[in-house]
C-alpha positions as CSV (number, residue, x, y, z in Angstrom):
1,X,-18.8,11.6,-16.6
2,X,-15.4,13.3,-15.7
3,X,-14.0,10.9,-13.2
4,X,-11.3,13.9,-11.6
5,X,-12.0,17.0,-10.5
6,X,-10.3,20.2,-11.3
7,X,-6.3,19.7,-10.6
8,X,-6.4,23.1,-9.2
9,X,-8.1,22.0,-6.3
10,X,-4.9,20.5,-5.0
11,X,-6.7,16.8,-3.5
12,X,-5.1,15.0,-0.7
13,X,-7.6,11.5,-1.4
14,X,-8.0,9.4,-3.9
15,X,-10.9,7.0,-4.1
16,X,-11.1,3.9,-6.4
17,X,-13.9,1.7,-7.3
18,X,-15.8,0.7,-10.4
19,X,-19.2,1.9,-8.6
20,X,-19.9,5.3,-8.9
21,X,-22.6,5.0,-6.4
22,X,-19.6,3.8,-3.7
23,X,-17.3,6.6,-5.4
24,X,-19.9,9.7,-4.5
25,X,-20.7,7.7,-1.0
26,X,-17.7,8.0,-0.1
27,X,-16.7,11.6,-1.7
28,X,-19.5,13.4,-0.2
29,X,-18.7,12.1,3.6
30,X,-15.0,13.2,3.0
31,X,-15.3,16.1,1.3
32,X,-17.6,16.8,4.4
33,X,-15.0,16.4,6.6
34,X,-12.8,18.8,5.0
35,X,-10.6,16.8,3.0
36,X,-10.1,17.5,-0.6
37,X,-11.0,14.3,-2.9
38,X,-10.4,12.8,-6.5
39,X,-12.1,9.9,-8.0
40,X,-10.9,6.6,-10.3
41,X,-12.4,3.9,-11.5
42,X,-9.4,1.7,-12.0
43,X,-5.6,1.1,-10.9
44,X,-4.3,2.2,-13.7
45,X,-6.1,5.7,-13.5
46,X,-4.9,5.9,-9.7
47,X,-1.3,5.0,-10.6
48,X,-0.7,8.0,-13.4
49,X,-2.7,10.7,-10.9
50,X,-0.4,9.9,-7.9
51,X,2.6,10.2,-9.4
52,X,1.6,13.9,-10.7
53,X,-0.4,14.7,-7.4
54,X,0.9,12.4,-4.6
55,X,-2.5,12.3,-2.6
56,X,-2.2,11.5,1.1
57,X,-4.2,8.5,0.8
58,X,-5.8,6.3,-1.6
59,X,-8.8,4.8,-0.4
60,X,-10.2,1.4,-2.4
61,X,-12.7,-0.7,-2.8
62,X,-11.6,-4.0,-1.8
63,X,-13.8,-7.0,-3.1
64,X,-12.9,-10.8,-2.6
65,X,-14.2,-11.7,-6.4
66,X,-11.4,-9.3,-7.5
67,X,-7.8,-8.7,-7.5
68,X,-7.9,-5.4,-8.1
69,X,-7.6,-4.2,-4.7
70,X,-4.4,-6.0,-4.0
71,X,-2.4,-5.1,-7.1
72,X,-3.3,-1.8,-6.9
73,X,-1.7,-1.9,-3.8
74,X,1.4,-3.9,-4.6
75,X,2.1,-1.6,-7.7
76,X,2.1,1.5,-5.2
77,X,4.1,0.5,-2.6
78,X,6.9,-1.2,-5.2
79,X,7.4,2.1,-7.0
80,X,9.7,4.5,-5.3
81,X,7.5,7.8,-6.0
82,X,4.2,6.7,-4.5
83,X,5.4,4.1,-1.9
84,X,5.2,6.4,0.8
85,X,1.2,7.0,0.0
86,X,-1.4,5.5,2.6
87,X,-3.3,2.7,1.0
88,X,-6.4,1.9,3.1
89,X,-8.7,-0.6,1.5
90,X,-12.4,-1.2,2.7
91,X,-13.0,-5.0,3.1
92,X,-16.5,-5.7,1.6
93,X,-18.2,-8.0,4.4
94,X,-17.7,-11.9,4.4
95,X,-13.9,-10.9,2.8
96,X,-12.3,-10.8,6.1
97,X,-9.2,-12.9,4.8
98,X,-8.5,-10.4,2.4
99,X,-7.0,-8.7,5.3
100,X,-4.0,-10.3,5.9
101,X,-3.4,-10.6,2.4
102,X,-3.8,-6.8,2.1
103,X,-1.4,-5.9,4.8
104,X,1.1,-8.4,3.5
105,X,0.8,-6.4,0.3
106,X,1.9,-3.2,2.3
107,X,-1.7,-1.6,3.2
108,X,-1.7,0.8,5.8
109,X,-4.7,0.6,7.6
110,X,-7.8,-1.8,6.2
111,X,-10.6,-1.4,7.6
112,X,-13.6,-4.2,7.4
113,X,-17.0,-2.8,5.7
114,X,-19.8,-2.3,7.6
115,X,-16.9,0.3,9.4
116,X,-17.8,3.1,11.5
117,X,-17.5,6.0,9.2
118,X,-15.8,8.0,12.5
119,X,-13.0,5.5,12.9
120,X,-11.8,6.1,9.2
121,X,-11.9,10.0,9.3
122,X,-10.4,10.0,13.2
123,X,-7.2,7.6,11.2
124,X,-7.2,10.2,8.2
125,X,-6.7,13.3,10.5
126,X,-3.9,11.4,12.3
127,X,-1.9,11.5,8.9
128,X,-2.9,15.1,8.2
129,X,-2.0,16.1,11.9
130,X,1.3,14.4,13.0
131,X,2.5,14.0,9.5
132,X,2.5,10.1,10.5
133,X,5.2,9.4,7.0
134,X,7.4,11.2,4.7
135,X,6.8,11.1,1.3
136,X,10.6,12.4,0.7
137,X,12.2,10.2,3.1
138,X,9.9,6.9,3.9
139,X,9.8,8.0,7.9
140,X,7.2,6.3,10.3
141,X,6.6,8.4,13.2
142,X,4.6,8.2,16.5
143,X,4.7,9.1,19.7
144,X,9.0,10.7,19.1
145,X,9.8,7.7,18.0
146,X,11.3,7.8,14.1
147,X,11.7,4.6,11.9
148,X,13.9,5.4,8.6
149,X,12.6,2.8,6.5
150,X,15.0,3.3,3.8
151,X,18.1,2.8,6.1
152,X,17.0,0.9,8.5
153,X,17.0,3.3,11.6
154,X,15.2,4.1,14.5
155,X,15.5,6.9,17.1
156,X,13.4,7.9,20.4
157,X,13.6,11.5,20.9
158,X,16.3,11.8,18.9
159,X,18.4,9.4,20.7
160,X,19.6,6.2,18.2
161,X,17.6,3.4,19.4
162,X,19.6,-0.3,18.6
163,X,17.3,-2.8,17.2
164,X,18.2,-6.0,15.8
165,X,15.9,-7.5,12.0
166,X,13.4,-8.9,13.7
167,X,12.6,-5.9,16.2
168,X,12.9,-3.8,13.6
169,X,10.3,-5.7,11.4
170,X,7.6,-5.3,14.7
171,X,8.4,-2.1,14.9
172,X,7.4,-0.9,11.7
173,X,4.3,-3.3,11.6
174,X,3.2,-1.4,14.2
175,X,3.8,2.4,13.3
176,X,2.3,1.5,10.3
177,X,-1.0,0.9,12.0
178,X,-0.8,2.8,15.5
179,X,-3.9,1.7,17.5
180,X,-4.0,-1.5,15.7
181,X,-4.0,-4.8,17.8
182,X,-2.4,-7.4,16.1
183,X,-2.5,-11.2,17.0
184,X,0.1,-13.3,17.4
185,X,-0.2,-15.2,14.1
186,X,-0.4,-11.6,12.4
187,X,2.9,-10.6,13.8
188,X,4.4,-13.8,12.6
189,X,3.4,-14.1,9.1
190,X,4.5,-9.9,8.4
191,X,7.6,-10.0,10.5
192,X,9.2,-13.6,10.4
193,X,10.9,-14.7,6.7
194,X,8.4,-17.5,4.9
195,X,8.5,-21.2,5.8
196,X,10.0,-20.4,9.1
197,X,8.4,-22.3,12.4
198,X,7.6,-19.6,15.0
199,X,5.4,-20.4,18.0
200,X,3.9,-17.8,20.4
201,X,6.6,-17.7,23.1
202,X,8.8,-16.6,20.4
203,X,6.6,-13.6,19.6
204,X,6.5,-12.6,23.2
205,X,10.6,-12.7,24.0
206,X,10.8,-10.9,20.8
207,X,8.3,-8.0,21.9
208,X,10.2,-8.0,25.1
209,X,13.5,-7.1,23.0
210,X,11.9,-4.6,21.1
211,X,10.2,-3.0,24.3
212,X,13.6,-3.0,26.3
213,X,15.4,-1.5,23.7
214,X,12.8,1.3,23.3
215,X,13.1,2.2,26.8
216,X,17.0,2.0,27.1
217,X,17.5,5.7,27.1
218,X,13.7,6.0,29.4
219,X,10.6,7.2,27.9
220,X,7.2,5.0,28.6
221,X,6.4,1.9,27.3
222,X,4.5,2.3,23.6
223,X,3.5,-1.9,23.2
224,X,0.3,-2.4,25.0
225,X,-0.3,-5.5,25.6
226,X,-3.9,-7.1,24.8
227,X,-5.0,-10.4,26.5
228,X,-5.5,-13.3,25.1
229,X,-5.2,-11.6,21.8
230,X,-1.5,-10.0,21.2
231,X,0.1,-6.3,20.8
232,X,-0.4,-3.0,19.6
233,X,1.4,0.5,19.4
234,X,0.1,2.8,21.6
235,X,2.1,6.0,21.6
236,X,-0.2,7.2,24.8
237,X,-0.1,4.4,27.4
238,X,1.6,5.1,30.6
């Protein structure tokens, strides 16, 4: 079986698996949806097709018996002409570890499997819509704010916005999931170097920062705060 379809069709996803009944699954409900797809069966194949077409998105199959979910991801985020392509890998159930280590790996947006198919597609049309990244220029954006990744720079509204290595680091966790609540210990073990002793309070002064100096020059506040659990990004709080 031809694993890509015609070239001419100009895809914007690419999914990976070795199961071919996961593979159509998955094409047939996104294709459904609107969006243009291509299939692989391995990282290899995914890594020589995105270079050429430089999908949106790859989408994966992400098992704990295997590393191939994670390298794949490593080896496109490490290489300067796909690292600005959303990697989303689907957690199989009873793997929910794996998703630390994925984000640690640079994934965008995991989501755990069983998943509500409605929550993946509503995340894929915010990168079509708002153009959430730039494959030219490694930009974050949400809700006017604009995180340079490349030279480490952030403006609100086009205003520069001054953030110090640590801010910075939260800031960036967070537009690269918007929505996503992250706990405490999550924050810690992206933002803070290795080996270092960080304890909760630390996390909380340090979202203060990065809040204050995201509303220096006015706008609303964009960290919600969750109870009992931690922080997300959300670009539409008042």
């Amino acid at each position: 079986m031809q694993l890509f379809e015609d070239e001419r069709l100009s895809p914007t996803l690419m999914l990976v698996s070795p199961s071919l009944d996961f593979l159509l699954f998955m094409k047939h409900m996104l294709e459904t949806d609107g969006f243009a797809v291509v299939l692989a069966k391995d990282p290899d194949e995914v890594v020589e097709r995105a270079e050429m077409i430089r999908p949106q998105a790859v989408i994966a199959e992400c098992r704990a018996s295997s590393t191939m979910c994670r390298d794949l991801c490593t080896r496109l985020k490490t290489a300067q002409s796909t690292r600005a392509i959303a990697f989303i890998p689907l957690i199989e159930q009873g793997a929910e570890a794996l998703y630390l280590e994925m984000i640690q790996a640079g994934a965008d947006r995991p989501f755990h499997r069983p998943f509500e198919p409605i929550k993946l597609l509503e995340y894929l049309r915010t990168l079509s819509a708002d153009g959430q990244r730039s494959d030219q220029q490694g930009i974050l954006k949400s809700g006017g704010i604009e995180l340079n990744v490349r030279n480490r720079r952030v403006q609100r509204d086009g205003r520069i916005v001054q953030l110090g290595a640590l801010e910075f680091n939260l800031l960036q966790i967070f537009l690269q999931s918007p929505g996503r609540v992250f706990r405490r210990e999550e924050l810690i073990a992206l933002g803070w170097p290795a080996n270092t002793f960080v304890d909760d309070r630390t996390v909380d002064v340090r979202i203060g920062l990065l809040r204050k100096s995201l509303r220096a020059n006015g706008g609303t506040d964009v960290i919600r705060t969750v109870r009992g659990i931690g922080y997300a990004f959300d670009a539409e709080q008042d």
